[in-house]
PLY file of the C-alpha trace (Angstrom):
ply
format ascii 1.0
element vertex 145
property float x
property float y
property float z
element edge 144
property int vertex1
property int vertex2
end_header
64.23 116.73 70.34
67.41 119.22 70.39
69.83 117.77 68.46
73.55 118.03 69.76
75.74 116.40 68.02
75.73 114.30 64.52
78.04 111.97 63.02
77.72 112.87 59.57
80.11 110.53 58.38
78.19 107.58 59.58
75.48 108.26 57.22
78.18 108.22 54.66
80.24 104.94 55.21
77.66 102.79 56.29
74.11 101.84 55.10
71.87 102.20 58.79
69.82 98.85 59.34
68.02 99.76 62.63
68.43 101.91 64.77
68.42 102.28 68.97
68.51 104.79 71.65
70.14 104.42 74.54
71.22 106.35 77.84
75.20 107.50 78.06
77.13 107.83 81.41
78.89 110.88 81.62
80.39 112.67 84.81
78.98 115.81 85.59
81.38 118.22 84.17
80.89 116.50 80.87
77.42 116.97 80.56
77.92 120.54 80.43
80.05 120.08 77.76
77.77 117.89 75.39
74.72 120.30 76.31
76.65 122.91 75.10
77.59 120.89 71.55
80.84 120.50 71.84
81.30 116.31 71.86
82.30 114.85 68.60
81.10 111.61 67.41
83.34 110.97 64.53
85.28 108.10 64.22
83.75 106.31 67.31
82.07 103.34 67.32
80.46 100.97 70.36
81.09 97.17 71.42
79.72 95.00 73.85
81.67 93.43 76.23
80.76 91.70 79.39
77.32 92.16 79.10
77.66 96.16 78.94
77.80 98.26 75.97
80.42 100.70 75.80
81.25 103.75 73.38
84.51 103.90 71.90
86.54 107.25 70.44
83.91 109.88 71.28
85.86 112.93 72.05
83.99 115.61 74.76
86.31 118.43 75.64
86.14 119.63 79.03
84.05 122.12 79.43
86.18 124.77 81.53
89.32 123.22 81.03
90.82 125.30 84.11
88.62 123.33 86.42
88.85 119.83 84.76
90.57 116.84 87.26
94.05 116.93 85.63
93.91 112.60 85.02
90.35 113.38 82.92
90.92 111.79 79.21
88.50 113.33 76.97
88.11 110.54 74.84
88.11 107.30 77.29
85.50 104.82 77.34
81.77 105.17 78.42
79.26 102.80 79.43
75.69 102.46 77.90
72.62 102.45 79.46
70.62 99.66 77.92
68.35 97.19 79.28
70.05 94.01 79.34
67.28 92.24 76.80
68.66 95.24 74.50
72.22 94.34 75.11
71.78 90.54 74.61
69.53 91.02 71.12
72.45 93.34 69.62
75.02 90.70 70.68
73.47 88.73 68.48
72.97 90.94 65.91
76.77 91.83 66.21
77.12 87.86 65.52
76.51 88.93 61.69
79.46 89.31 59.56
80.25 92.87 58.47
77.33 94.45 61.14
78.78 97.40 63.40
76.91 99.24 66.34
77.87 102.99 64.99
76.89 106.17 66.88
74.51 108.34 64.72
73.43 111.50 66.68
73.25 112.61 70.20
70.43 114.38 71.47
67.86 115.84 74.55
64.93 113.95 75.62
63.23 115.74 78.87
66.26 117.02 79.46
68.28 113.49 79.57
71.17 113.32 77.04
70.36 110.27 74.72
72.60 108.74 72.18
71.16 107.31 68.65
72.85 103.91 67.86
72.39 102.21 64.57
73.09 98.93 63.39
74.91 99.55 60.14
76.65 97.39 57.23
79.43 98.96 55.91
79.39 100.84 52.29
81.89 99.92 49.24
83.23 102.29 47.44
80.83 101.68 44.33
77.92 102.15 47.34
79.17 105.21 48.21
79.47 106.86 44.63
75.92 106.01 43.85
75.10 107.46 47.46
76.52 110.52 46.08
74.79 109.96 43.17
71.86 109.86 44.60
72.38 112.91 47.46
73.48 115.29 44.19
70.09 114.30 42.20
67.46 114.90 45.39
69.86 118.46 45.87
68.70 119.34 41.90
64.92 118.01 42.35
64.72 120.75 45.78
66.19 123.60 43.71
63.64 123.39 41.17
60.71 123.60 43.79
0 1
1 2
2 3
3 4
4 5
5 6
6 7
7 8
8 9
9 10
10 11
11 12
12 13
13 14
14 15
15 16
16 17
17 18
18 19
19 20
20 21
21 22
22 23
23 24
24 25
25 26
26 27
27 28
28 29
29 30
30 31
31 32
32 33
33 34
34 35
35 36
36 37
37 38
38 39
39 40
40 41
41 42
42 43
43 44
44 45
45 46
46 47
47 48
48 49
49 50
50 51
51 52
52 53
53 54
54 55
55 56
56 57
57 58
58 59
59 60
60 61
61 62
62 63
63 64
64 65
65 66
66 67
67 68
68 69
69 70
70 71
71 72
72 73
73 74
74 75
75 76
76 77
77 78
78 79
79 80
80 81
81 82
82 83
83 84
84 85
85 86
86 87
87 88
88 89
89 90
90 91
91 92
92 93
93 94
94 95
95 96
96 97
97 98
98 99
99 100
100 101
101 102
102 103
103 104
104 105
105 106
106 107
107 108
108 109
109 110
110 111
111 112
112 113
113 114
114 115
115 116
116 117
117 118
118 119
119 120
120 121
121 122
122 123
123 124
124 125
125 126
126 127
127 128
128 129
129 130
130 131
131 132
132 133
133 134
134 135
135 136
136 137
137 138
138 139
139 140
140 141
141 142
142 143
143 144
């Protein structure tokens, strides 16, 4: 699978539980632009609401901005595509205190743009140190190999 865009920062402030994959709706002119690697995941996160999920803050430039519509906002809302048993288990999940549905990764699978969801508990500060900690030590353990 190609990867096309990462949200590194996920992986930073929040400790991944499970994760999903799901389908994103995009217009057409958009696609072009995420194939090409340009959207940008950070800072966005996903909700459910009326039994849809939607993503939240992900920013996808236009691709030829020339030929964009001129009302196109690159960073409105975006439906899902989950099957509705999905939807209804995460709404559950989401039930938890302190769970979020975070975007981790977007990606091509037979040629279908897919987006990597997690279900992610959010780090404290002394969580994220020792993450640190620990990202440092496994970066001295490869050197020596």
């Amino acid at each position: 699978m190609k990867s096309l865009s990462e949200n590194r920062r996920a992986k930073f402030d929040y400790e991944v539980l499970e994760k999903f994959e799901s389908g994103i709706e995009l217009l057409g002119h958009e696609v072009k632009s995420v194939k090409s690697g340009r959207m940008n995941l950070t800072g966005s996160h996903c909700l459910i609401k009326n039994n849809q999920a939607l993503l939240l803050g992900a920013d996808i430039p236009p691709y030829q901005p020339k030929n964009t519509p001129a009302e196109y906002d690159p960073s409105r809302t975006r439906r899902l595509l989950l099957r509705h048993a999905e939807i209804k288990n995460l709404t559950g999940r989401l039930q938890e205190k302190g769970l979020s549905l975070i975007p981790l990764n977007t990606h091509l699978k037979k040629n279908l743009i897919k987006l990597e969801l997690g279900l992610c508990r959010s780090r404290k500060k002394h969580d994220k140190r020792e993450y640190l900690k620990k990202r440092e030590h496994q970066k001295e353990i490869q050197k020596e190999k």
